[in-house]
N, C-alpha and C positions, 0 to 999 in steps of 0.2 A: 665625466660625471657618472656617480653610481647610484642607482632609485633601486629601491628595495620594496617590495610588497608581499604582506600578507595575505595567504589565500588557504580557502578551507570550501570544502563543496562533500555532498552527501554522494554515492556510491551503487547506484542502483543496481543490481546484480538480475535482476527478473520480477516478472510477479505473475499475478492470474486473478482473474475476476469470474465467479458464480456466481449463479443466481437460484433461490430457492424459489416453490410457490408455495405463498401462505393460507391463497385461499381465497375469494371474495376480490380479487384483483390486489392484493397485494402481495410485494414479491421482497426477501431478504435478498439483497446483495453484498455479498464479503469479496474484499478488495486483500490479497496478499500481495508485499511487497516483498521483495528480497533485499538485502542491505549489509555492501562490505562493510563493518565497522571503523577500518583504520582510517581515522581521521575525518570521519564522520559526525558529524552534528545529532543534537539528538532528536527521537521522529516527533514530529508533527501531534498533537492531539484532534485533529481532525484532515482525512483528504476528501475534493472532491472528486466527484463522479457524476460526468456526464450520463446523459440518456437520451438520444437522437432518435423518432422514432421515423418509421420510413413507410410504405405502400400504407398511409391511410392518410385521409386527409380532414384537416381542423388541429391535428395534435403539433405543441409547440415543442419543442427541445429544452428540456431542463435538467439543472445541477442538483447534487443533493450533497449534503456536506455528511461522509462516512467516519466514525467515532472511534478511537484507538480501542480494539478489547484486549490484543496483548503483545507485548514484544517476545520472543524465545528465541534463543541462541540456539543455531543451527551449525557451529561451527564440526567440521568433521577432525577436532583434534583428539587427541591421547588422552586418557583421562587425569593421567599425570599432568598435560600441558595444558587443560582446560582454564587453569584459573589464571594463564598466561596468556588469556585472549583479548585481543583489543578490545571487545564489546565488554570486559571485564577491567580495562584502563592498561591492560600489560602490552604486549611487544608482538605478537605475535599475531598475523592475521585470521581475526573472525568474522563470523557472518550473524546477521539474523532474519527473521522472519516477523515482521511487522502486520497486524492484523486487523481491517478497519470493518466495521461491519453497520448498514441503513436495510431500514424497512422501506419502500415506494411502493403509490400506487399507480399501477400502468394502466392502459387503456387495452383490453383485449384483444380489439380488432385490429390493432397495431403491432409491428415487429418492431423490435429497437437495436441498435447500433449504443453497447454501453463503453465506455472507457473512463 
């Protein structure tokens, strides 16, 4: 007997998470993802991002849903081979850089633990 299945799954290559201060207890968090493109699905318009906060006590743990501000193709190809990159639908493996970015307010007397 022969079973056949289709499968497709996203490529996460790395990311990194910053956090700005805005001031008055508000803080910009920008979430970059890294993303092989071959065979790749397309990104998300929202990721979340946890906020764990730790040494203070009453503060709970919450989500905050971060908003796609841009996708850019990181691929390190030829400039001749560029329009031959998978993030571009060709053959040839790319990458990108996915960029999600929320404003939160923390609690001061708190450190946080973000992912």
């Amino acid at each position: 007997m022969l079973i056949s299945f289709n499968l497709s799954a996203n490529h996460i290559l790395g990311g990194n998470i910053s956090v700005e201060c805005l001031g008055g207890g508000q803080y910009g968090v920008t979430l970059t993802i890294y993303k092989d493109c071959f065979g790749a699905t397309a990104a998300p318009a929202t990721e979340t991002i946890f906020l764990i906060p730790s040494g203070c006590v009453g503060a709970l743990p919450q989500s905050v849903s971060a908003t796609l501000q841009s996708e850019v193709e990181i691929s390190d190809l030829c400039p001749t081979e560029a329009i031959n990159s998978s993030c571009l639908g060709g053959i040839i493996p790319g990458a990108q850089a996915l960029v999600y970015y929320s404003e939160v307010t923390l609690d001061p007397l708190c450190s946080y633990n973000i992912s």
